[in-house]
C-alpha positions, 0 to 999 in steps of 0.5 A: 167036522161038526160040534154039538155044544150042549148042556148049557145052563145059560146062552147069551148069543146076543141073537135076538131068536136064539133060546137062553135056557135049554140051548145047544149049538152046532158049530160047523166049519168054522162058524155057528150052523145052528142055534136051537132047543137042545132037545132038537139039535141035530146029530153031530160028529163031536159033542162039548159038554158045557156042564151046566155052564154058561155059555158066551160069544169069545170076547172081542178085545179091541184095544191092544199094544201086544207088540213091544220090548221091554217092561215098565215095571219100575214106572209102575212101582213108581206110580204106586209110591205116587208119581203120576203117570205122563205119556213120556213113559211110552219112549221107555218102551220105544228103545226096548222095541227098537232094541228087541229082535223080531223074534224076541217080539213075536215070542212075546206077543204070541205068549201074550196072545196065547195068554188072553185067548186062555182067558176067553179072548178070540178077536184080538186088535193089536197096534204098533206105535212103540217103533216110530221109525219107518222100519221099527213099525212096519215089523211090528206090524208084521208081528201084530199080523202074526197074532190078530187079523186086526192090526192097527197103525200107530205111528202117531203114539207119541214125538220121538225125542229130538224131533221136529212134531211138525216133519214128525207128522208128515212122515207118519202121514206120509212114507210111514203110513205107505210101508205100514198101510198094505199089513194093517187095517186100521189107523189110531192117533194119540190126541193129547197133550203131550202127544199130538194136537187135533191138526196133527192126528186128522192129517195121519188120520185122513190119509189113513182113511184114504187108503181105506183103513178103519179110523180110531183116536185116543181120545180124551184119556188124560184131559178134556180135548177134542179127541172125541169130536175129531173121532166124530168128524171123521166118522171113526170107527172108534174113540178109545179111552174117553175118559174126560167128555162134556155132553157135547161130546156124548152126544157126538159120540151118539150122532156120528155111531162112534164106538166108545172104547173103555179101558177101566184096566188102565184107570184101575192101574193108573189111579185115574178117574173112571170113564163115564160108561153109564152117561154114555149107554144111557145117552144111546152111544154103543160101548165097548171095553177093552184090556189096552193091554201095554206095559206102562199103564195096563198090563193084562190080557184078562176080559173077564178082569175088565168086566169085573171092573166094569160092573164094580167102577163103571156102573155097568150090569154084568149082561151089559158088561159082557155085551160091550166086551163082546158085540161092543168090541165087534162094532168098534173093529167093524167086525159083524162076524165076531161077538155073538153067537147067531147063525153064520157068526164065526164059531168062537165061545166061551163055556164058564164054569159058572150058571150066568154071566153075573158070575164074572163080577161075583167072583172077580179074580177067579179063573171061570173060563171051562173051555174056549172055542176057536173057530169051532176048535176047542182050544181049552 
């Protein structure tokens, strides 16, 4: 069934010959059939008022941990009283998702799942990384695949207590990585002190990409390291979080086609430094941003929160806010499909009740999502 998306006060398709004013849309099994002036849109079966709205591509949220037992909300209380955050926390969350049914962690992630798609979400990544044993991460993997078609193997998130960090490694990079490969499609590495050193992460990270899984690292969040440049030396997909770079990790980020995932929503909760987002853009490396929705340092589903903060922290505009939340996200899951509004694009979108993009930093907090679209279904 065709949909005839009209009276949109402004378009952002991100497709170089699509109209911004004067717009409509048809969405036609499942993806874009047309973009054009409205006043030569074609006859369609159905018809989606935008009422003046703007118009987005449906963000591309590309850093998730949906799947987990559990809630760090003590941590987080304790953090605002001054305690600092360490990667430690993450075993808090490990004993509640190896505690947790799996339903109770489907139930869980799909009303996470449901809840970002609300606010505008339509392609979500979802990582494992809170089971670290063979079992606990192939069913949450089996659950991420439930909720998102881009699920990603974190066996390497941190040492389980009590274990060797060296046997811990190969196994991941070996038994783990063979159970959890055939229900994924990428493979992360948490590169940090504290959590795996660069020899480690490349061993789970090349196997992963041996069996043909997009690469990405966490990459150089707490401190400076060399995340950043073991993404580029792989050709990762993405590095995510950046947080601490040097210029010589800039310009490898550039060099190599890295994505730069940003994660403000973590900084923000976490009281950490920002990530150089505007050295980034204007070194030419692409940017995407993303919730890094997770019960210890970040706990929303909310793009639209991300880019408020983006605009307000990072130094981004709102046009370039919302393009990294979008085709951003798209290129650092390797997903050509998602993030824009062109012809023969997945028919996902966003209607604002709004006139512009501007407004999502205008009006930080307020719900301006009018309706979604998924798939070419209304789904708000």
């Amino acid at each position: 069934m065709s949909l005839l998306v009209t009276d949109v006060g402004r378009l952002v398709s991100w497709a170089p010959d699509a109209p911004t004013t004067d717009a409509a849309l048809v969405l036609d099994d499942g993806v874009v059939a047309w973009v054009g002036p409205a006043s030569e849109a074609p006859a369609c079966d159905d018809v989606l008022s935008a009422e003046g709205g703007c118009v987005l591509p449906g963000f591309v949220d590309s850093h998730t941990h949906l799947v987990f037992g559990g809630d760090r909300v003590a941590e987080f209380t304790a953090r605002l009283a001054g305690k600092p955050y360490a990667a430690g926390g993450i075993r808090t969350t490990v004993a509640a998702t190896r505690a947790a049914s799996n339903d109770v962690l489907l139930a869980s992630a799909q009303r996470l799942a449901t809840e970002a798609l609300r606010s505008g979400t339509t392609t979500l990544e979802v990582k494992s990384g809170y089971g670290l044993t063979v079992e606990d991460e192939r069913r949450c993997l089996a659950v991420a695949s439930s909720v998102s078609r881009h699920t990603t193997f974190l066996g390497a998130h941190v040492v389980p207590e009590g274990s060797d960090p060296e046997a811990y490694t190969a196994l991941v990079a070996g038994d783990m990585l063979d159970a959890c490969a055939p229900l994924a499609t990428g493979v992360d590495a948490f590169c940090e002190e504290g959590a795996f050193t660069v020899d480690q992460c490349r061993e789970v990270l090349s196997a992963g990409a041996a069996r043909g899984l997009h690469v990405h690292v966490h990459a150089n969040q707490l401190g400076p390291g060399g995340g950043v440049q073991l993404a580029a030396s792989l050709g990762a997909a993405s590095a995510d979080h950046c947080t601490h770079l040097s210029d010589e990790d800039v310009s490898a980020l550039r060099d190599a086609a890295v994505v730069a995932v940003l994660v403000p929503a973590a900084e923000f909760s976490t009281r950490s430094v920002y990530a150089p987002a505007r050295r980034l853009l204007d070194a030419g490396v692409t940017v995407a941003l993303a919730t890094d929705c997770n019960p210890g340092t970040s706990f929303t589903t909310s793009m639209p929160f991300v880019v408020a903060l983006a605009c307000r922290e990072l130094g981004l505009t709102p046009a370039e806010a919302v393009r990294a939340a979008t085709v951003g996200g798209a290129a650092a899951l390797r997903d050509p499909s998602v993030g824009h509004l062109g012809v023969g694009a997945r028919a996902d979108l966003v209607v604002l009740a709004a006139p512009s993009e501007d407004y999502l930093a205008y009006r930080p907090g307020v719900d301006l999502v009018r309706h979604v679209v998924k798939e070419g279904v209304v789904v708000r």
